[in-house]
N, C-alpha and C positions, 0 to 999 in steps of 0.2 A: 589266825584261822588255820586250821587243818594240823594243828600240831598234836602228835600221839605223844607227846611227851608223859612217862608216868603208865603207861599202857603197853600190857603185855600182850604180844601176839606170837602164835601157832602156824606156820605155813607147811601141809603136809602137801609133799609134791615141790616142795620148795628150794631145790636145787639146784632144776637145770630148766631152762624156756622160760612160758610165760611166770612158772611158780618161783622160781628166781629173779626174775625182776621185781614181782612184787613185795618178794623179803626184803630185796634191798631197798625199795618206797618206801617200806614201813620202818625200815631201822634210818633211814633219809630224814622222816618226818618224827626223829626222835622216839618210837618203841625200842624196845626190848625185844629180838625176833629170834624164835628158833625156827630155821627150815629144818624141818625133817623128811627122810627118803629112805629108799634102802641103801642105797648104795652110803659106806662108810665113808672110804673116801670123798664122795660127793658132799656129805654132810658137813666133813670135817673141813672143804676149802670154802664152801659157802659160808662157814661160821669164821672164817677168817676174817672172809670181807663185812661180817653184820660188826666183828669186831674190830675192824679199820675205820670203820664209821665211832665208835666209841660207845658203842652199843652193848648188852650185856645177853649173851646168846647160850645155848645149849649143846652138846655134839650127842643127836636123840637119833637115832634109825626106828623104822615103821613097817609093820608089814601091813598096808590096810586092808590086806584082804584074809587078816587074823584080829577078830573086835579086841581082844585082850590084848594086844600090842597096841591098838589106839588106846585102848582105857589105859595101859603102863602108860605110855607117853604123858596122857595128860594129868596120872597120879603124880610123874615126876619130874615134870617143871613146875607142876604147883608146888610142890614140897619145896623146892629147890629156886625159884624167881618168884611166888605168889600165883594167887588167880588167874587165869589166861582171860584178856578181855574180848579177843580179836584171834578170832580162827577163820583162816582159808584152806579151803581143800579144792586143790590144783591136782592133784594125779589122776594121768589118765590114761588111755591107751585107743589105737585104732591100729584099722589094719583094714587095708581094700579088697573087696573081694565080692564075686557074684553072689547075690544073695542064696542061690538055688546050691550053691559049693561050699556055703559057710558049713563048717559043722559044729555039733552042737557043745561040744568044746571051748571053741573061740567064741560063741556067742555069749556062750556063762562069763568067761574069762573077762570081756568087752564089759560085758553087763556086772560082772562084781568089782573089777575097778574103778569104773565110773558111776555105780549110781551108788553100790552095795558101797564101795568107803565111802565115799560122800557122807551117805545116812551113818556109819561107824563115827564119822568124824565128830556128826551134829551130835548125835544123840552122845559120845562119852565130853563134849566140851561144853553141849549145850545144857548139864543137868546144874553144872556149877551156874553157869550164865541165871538160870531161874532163878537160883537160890539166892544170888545176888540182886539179881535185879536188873541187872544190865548186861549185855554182851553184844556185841558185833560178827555174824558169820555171813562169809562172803563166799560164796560156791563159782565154779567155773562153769558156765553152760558153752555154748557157741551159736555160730549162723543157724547148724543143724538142729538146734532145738525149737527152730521155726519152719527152715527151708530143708529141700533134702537134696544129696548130694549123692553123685553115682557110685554106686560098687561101695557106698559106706553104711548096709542097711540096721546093722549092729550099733555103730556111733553114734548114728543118727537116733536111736530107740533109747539110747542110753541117756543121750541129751537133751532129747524133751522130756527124758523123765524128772530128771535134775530139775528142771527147770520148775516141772510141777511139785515135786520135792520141796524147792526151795518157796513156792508160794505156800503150797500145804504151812510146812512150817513156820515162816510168814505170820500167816494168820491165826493158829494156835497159838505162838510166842509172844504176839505183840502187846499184849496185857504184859506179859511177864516181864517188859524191859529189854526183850532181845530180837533184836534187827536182822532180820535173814532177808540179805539178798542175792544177788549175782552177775557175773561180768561174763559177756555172750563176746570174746575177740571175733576183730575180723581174721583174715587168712594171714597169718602172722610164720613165716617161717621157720621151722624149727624142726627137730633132729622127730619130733612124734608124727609131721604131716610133709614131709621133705621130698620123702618118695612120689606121692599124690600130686602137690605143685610145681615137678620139674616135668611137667606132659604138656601133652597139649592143651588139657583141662587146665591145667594150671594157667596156661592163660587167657581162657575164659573167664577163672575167677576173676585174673586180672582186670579184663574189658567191662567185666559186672562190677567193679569198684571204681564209682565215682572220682574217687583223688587217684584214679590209676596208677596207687602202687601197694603196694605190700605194706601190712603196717610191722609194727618191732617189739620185741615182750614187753621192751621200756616204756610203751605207751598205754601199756595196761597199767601200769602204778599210778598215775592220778586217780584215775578212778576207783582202784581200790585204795589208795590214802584218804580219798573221800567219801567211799563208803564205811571207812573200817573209824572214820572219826566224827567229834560228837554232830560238828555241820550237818551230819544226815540223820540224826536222829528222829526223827521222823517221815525217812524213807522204810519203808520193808517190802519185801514181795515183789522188788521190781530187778528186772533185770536189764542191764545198761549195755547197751550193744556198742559198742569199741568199733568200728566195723570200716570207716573212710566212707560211709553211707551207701556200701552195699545193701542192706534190706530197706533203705529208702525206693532203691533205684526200681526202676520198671525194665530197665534194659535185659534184652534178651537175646544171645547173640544165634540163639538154634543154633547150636552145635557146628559152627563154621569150621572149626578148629578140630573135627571129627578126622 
């Protein structure tokens, strides 16, 4: 069970954090994986590691917030590996700040990394997926695409949009053979949210997580090996909260840590 053996997967964003561990899940569980990023070097040590696994990878850079650099990318692993079966789009960005100070700027910015590639991603990976008949695309939402978070009012707009993105598509696709869903982590540490969770909010989030601790990128790869393989084939539309059962929890600490 859960073997991608024979299955080629897409990781844009797939570098560094959560979008790098799930490259290496999937080249784990036997895919074919190219992470791609902007950063070259970045691209080029992650393809080290998909190729230490014995794995057959790409060295692809991306700029998602130019659609014809997603539509190259995925003219040219098809030319070059075959069909892409299994695309994730992991890139994203944040940045804290009073909602009343954001300017309009970083909001565009916020908002075309995270929702605007996203939608780049599906629509140049998801045309082939039709046409075939089958594909697997697994988007990244988070907590915030439910709950809201302080001084993040950008990420958080970004993130329920994704979320509705990804049911929208969803439910268009799923006659066509293609599974859209998505993985909502919990507060998982990394170089994109690092600033945010060394305050004293940060440990708040902590005291609001059930398993009172941080979860790790590497625990988002089950879930995406099992959503990116045939096991879920008749999952779509849902989004699987990774979280240590933060949005279970009722606990509310009112701001103690203020």
């Amino acid at each position: 069970m859960f073997s991608l053996k024979g299955r080629r997967a897409v990781v844009i964003g797939g570098t560094s954090g959560i979008g790098r561990a799930i490259a290496l899940a999937l080249a784990d569980a036997s895919a074919d994986v190219v992470a791609s990023a902007r950063s070259e070097d970045a691209v080029n040590a992650t393809a080290r590691e998909i190729e230490a696994r014995g794995r057959k990878t790409m060295r692809e850079t991306v700029n998602i917030l130019d659609r014809s650099s997603v539509d190259e990318l995925e003219r040219r692993v098809t030319e070059e590996l075959g069909p892409v079966d299994i695309l994730v789009n992991s890139a994203g960005m944040t940045k804290r700040i009073p909602t009343l100070d954001c300017p309009e700027e970083l909001w565009d910015q916020i908002m075309d990394i995270n929702l605007k590639g996203t939608l780049y991603g599906c629509q140049a990976f998801g045309r082939g997926m039709i046409e075939r008949g089958y594909g697997k695309i697994i988007n990244i939402a988070s907590l915030s695409t439910y709950v809201a978070f302080h001084e993040v009012t950008p990420y958080g707009a970004s993130k329920a949009a994704v979320g509705a993105l990804t049911k929208s598509l969803a439910v268009e696709w799923a006659e066509k053979g293609v599974c859209v869903n998505a993985i909502a982590p919990g507060i998982i540490p990394t170089a994109l949210n690092r600033s945010i969770i060394e305050t004293p909010r940060g440990k708040e989030l902590l005291v609001r997580t059930p398993m009172h601790r941080f979860g790790t990128p590497d625990e988002m790869g089950g879930a995406a090996v099992y959503l990116a393989s045939e096991e879920s084939d008749f999952v779509t539309g849902e989004i699987i909260a990774v979280d240590g059962g933060f949005l279970a929890s009722g606990v509310n600490t009112g701001g103690i840590y203020e």
